[in-house]
N, C-alpha and C positions, 0 to 999 in steps of 0.2 A: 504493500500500500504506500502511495505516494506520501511524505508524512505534510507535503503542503498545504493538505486537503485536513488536518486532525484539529477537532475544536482545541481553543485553549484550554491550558489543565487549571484547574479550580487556582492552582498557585502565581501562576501567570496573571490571571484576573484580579486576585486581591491583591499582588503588588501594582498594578494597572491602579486600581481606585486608590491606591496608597497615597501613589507617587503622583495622585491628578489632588487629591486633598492637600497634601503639603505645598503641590506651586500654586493651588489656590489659596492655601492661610498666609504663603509667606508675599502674595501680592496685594493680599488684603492690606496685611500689615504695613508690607513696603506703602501702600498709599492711603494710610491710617493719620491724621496730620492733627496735634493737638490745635492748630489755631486753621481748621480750613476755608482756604480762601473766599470763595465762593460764599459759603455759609453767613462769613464774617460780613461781608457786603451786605446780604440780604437781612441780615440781623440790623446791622451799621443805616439802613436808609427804614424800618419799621422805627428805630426807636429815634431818629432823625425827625420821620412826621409825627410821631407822639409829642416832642419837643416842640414844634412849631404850630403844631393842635394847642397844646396847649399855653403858647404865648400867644395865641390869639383870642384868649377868654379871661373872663378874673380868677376863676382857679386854676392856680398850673398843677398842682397836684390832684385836685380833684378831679370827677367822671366827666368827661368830654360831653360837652352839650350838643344835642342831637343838631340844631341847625348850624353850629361850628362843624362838625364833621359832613355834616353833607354841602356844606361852604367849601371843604376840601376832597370832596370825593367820592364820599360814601355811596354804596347802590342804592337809590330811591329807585322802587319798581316804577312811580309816575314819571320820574325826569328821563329814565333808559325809553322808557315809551315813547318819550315826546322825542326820541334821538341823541338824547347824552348817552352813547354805547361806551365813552371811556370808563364810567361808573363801575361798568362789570369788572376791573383790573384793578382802578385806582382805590377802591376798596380793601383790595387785599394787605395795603400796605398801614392800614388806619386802624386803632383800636381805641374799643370803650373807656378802659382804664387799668391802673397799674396793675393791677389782681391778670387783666386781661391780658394786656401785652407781657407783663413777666414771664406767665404760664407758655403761651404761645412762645417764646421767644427761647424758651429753655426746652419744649420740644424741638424745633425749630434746631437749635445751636444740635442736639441729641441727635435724630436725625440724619441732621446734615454732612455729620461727622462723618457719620456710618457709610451714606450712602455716593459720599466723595468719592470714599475709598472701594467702592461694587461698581458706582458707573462713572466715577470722573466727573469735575465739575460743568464739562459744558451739558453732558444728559442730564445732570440733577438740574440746572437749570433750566432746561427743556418740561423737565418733569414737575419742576415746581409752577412755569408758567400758564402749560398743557393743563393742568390739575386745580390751576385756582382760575381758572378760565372755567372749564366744566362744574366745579363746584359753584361757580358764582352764576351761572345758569342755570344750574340745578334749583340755589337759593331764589333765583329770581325768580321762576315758575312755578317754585313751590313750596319756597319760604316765608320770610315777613319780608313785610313793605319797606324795611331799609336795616342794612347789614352793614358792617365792617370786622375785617381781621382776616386773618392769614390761616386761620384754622382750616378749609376747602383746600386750599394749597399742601400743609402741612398734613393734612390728612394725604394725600396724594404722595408724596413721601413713603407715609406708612402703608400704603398700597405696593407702594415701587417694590418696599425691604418684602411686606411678603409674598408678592408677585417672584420678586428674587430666591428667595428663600424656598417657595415650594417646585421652582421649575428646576432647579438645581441642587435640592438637596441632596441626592444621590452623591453628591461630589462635593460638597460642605464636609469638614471635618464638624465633630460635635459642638466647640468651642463656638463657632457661627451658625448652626441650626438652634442654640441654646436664642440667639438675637435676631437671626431674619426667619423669617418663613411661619411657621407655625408657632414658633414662640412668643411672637407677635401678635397672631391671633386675640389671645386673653385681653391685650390691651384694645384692640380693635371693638372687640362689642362692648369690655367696659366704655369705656369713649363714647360709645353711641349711645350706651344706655343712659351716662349722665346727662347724655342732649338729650335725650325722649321726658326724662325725669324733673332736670333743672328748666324753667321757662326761659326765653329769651334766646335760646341758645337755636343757632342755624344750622340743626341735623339735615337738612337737606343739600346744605352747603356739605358739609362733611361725607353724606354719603356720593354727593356727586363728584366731588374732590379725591376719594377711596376710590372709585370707580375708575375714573380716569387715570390717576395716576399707576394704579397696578396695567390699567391695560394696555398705555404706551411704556412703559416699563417693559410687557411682556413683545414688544415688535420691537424694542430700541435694540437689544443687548445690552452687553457690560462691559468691565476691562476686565476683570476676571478670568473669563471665560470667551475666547473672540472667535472660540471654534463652534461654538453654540449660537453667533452672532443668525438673528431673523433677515435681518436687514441692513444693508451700509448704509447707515444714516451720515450726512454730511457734517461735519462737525459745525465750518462756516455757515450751513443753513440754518442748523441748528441757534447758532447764535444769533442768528439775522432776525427768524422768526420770535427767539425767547425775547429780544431786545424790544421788538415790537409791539410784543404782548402786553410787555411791564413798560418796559420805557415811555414808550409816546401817552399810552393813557395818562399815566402817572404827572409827567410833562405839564398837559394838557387839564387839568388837574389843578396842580400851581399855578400856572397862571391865570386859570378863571377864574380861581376862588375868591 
């Protein structure tokens, strides 16, 4: 018998997933970055407009009043109607108050860490813009009459980790099945269930933002893994598009207000 033709032997195979877990932990790792770049930005211009929300009222520390933030942004489902479509964006970067933007901003920082280092920051920004687009849609068709926060966004995040996490965990050492994929999960419905529970809160933003962001996550690919890649996504388009989504709303935004 030809031996070209003999399956692999049970030992061939598990040092195959061995040696495919170890170059995946040790490129995690290699692009694990305690201050990521990326992250830091989108952290860096959230707490920029909470600053600037707030010097345009008499309390800078107190809860942002509903016509200051929709002065800067906020989605009013009437004003998106009448054709202010930057609402659906410029929102994401605007928040109620400290309680609000702390919370968000320390998932956000959490996150973004993670997923620097699985898809590199030009997909996590793809992923973060892709994700608070959809959630702020989602909000506007089927939330309350006016939103802000990052939460649609940052839910799309935790879509992305366990979109990641379950298409490739066969090839995860334990150490990152413990944090993407299914370990994820528990916090995912918690999350949702405090938005069904607590009022005010835009679960519909969040499940549209979960939504989106695992399912362009699961066509983007990763760095991780580039033998697994769906699709060559362009890096530059990639940036062209996120820049457009966040940027020009946001822009536009400023200077109306």
């Amino acid at each position: 018998m030809n031996r070209r033709y003999l399956p692999p032997s049970f030992e061939s195979v598990h040092i195959r997933d061995f040696l495919v877990r170890e170059e995946v932990f040790h490129a995690y790792r290699a692009g694990l970055r305690r201050l990521p770049p990326l992250t830091l930005v989108l952290v860096a211009v959230c707490l920029l407009l909470h600053v600037l929300t707030g010097l345009t009222q008499e309390s800078f520390f107190g809860p942002r009043e509903l016509e200051n933030l929709v002065a800067w942004g906020a989605r009013d489902r009437a004003l998106v109607a009448e054709g202010q479509w930057w609402r659906l964006m410029s929102c994401v970067f605007l928040h109620g108050d400290l309680l609000h933007i702390g919370l968000n901003m320390l998932a956000l920082f959490g996150l973004g860490r993670i997923l620097e280092a699985v898809y590199g920051p030009v997909r996590v920004l793809f992923i973060f813009a892709l994700s608070g687009l959809t959630g702020s849609l989602a909000g506007h068709f089927l939330g309350g009459p006016v939103s802000v926060g990052a939460s649609g966004a940052i839910f799309g995040l935790l879509g992305a980790a366990v979109a990641f996490g379950l298409l490739h965990g066969r090839d995860l050492p334990a150490s990152m099945r413990r944090v993407l994929g299914r370990g994820l999960v528990p916090w995912v419905i918690l999350n949702l269930i405090i938005g069904f529970v607590i009022p005010r809160i835009d679960n519909a933003g969040h499940v549209g933002g979960l939504i989106g962001g695992a399912a362009v996550a699961a066509l983007l690919g990763d760095r991780l893994m580039p033998w697994s890649r769906q699709f060559n996504w362009s890096g530059p388009m990639m940036v062209v598009v996120s820049t457009l989504l966040l940027g020009a709303p946001l822009l536009i935004a400023v200077i109306t207000q």
